[in-house]
Structures are given as C-alpha cells and as structure tokens.
C-alpha positions as CSV (number, residue, x, y, z in Angstrom):
1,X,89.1,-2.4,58.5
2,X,88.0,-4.5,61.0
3,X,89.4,-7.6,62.5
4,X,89.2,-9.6,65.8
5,X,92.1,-8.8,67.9
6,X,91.5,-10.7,71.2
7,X,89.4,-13.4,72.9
8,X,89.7,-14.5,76.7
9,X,90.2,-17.8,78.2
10,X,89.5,-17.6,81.9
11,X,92.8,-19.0,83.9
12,X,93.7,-20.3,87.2
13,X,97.6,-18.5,87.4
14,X,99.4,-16.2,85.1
15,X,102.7,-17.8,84.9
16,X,101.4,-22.0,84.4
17,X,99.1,-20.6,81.2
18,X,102.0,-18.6,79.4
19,X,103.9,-21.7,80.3
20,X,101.7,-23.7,78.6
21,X,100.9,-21.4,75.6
22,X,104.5,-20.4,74.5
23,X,106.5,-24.0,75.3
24,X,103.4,-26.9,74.4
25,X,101.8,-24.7,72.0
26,X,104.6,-22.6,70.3
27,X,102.9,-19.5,70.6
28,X,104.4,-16.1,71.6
29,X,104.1,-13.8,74.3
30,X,102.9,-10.6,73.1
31,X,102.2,-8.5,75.7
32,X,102.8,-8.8,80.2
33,X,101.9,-5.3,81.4
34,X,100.7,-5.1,84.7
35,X,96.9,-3.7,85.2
36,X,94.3,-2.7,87.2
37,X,90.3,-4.8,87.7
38,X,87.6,-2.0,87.3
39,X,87.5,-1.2,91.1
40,X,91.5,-0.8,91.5
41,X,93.2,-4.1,92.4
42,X,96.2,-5.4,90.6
43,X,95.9,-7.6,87.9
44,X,98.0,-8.1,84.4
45,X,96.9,-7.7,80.8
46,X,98.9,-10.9,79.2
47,X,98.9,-11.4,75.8
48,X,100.0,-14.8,74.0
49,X,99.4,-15.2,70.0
50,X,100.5,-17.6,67.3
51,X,103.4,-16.9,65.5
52,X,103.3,-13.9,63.0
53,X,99.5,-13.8,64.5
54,X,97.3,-10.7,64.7
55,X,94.6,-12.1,66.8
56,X,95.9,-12.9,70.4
57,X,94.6,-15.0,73.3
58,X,94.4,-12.4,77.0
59,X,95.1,-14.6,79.5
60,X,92.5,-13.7,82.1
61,X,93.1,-15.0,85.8
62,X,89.8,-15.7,87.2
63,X,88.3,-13.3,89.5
64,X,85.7,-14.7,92.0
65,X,83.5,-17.8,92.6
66,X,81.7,-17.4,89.3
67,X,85.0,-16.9,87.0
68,X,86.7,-19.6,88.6
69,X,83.7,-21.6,88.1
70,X,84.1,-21.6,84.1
71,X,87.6,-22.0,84.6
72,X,87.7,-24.7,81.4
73,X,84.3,-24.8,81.0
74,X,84.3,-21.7,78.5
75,X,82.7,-23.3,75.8
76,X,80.2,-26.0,78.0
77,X,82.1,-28.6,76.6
78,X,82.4,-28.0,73.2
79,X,85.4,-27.3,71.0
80,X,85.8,-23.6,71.5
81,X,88.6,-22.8,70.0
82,X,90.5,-24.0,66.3
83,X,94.2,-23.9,65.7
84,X,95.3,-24.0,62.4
85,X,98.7,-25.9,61.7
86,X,100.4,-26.0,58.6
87,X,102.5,-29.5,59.3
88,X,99.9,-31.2,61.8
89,X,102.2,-34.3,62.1
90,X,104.9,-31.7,63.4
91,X,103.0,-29.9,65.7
92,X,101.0,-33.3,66.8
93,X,104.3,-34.8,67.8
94,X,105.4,-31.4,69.4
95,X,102.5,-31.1,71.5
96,X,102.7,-34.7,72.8
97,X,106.1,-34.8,74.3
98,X,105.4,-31.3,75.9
99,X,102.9,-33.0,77.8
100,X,99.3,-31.8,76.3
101,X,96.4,-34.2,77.2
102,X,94.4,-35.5,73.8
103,X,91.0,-35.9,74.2
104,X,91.0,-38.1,70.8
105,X,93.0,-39.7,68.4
106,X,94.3,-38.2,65.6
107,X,91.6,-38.4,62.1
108,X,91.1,-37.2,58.6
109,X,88.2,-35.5,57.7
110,X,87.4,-33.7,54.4
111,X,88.4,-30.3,55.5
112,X,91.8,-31.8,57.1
113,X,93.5,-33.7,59.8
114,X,92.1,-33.0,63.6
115,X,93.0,-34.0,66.9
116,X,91.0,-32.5,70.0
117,X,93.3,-31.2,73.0
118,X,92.8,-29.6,75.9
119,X,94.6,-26.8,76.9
120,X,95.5,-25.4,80.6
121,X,92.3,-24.8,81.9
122,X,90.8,-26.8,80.5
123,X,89.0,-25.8,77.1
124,X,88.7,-27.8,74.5
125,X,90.1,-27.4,70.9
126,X,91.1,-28.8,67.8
127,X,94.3,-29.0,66.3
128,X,93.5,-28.7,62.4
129,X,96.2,-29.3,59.6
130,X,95.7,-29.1,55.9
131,X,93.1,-31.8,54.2
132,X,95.8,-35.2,52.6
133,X,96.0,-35.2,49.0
134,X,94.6,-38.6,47.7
C-alpha cells in the first residue's frame, strides 16, 4: 500500500516552526534527528504531524536565496494546505488565543465550516470542521 508520508514547508528557524506547530496547532513532534544537506553541512530532519497522524509535515529550514525566497510563498498564494478538525469551534478558539493570524472570518460552506490561517512562514490554509446539521 501506498500512502503520502511527508510534505515540506520551507521555514525560516527550526525551533519558532515546532513552536508554532505543536503549541498553536496541537500537533506532535515526531521526529528531531540531526542530518546532513547533500554536500555535508549540518542540517536536521524535523518531523511534526497531527495527532494519531500518518502523514507528517518536515520542517525544512531554507537553504539559500532561492529557498528563503518561497519562504511562505509555497503555494503562490493559494491555500496549500487543509486541516481537518473534528470540533472547529474548539480548535478556532484554540488557535486564536495562541496567537495565529486569520486571514478571514470564520464561514459555512456545504462541505463544512472554514477559516483561512496562516501559519509560521507564512502559507496559507484552511481550517475545515465538519458541514452543521440543518
């Protein structure tokens, strides 16, 4: 079976995004092992995933004018990424007092409740909960 196990976001510092990932966003650190960039310089593989999660965010510090360049600009712009809450009021509430910068207000669609954030660097995405019963 296959199944997506990581995606990047491009970050400015190690530390501020796993911050901002595990305490604003509830999510866990998975992994923090340090590494090595294709020609030998020190780097670290760090890991952060929703609870009980397979798929997992790596935290990837940029590297060079032309990583630090899409620093939050991953997407041009666009909602990149969708996380799915299963009490959006909660996690809307949660989020706010830890400090996270709304792009929007909060609205009801037909596929749910959505609010778009963005996160450390800069990316934006939607906070989804489930659709309200009529």
């Amino acid at each position: 079976m296959a199944f997506l196990q990581l995606t990047a976001i491009i970050v400015e510092d190690y530390d501020d995004a796993i911050a901002f990932f595990t305490q604003a966003l509830g999510f866990e650190l998975a992994e923090d092992s340090p590494a090595r960039t294709n020609d030998g310089r020190p780097k670290r593989w760090v890991v952060v995933r929703p609870p009980d999660a397979e798929t997992g965010i790596l935290l990837a510090r940029a590297d060079g004018e032309h990583q630090i360049a899409a620093i939050g600009n991953q997407h041009a712009g666009r909602v990149g990424f969708f996380l799915r809450v299963d009490d959006f009021d909660a996690s809307y509430q949660h989020m706010r007092a830890a400090g996270v910068e709304f792009l929007t207000e909060p609205r009801t669609e037909p596929y749910g409740r959505l609010v778009v954030f963005r996160d450390i660097a800069g990316n934006r995405w939607d906070l989804l909960g489930p659709a309200v019963s009529s």
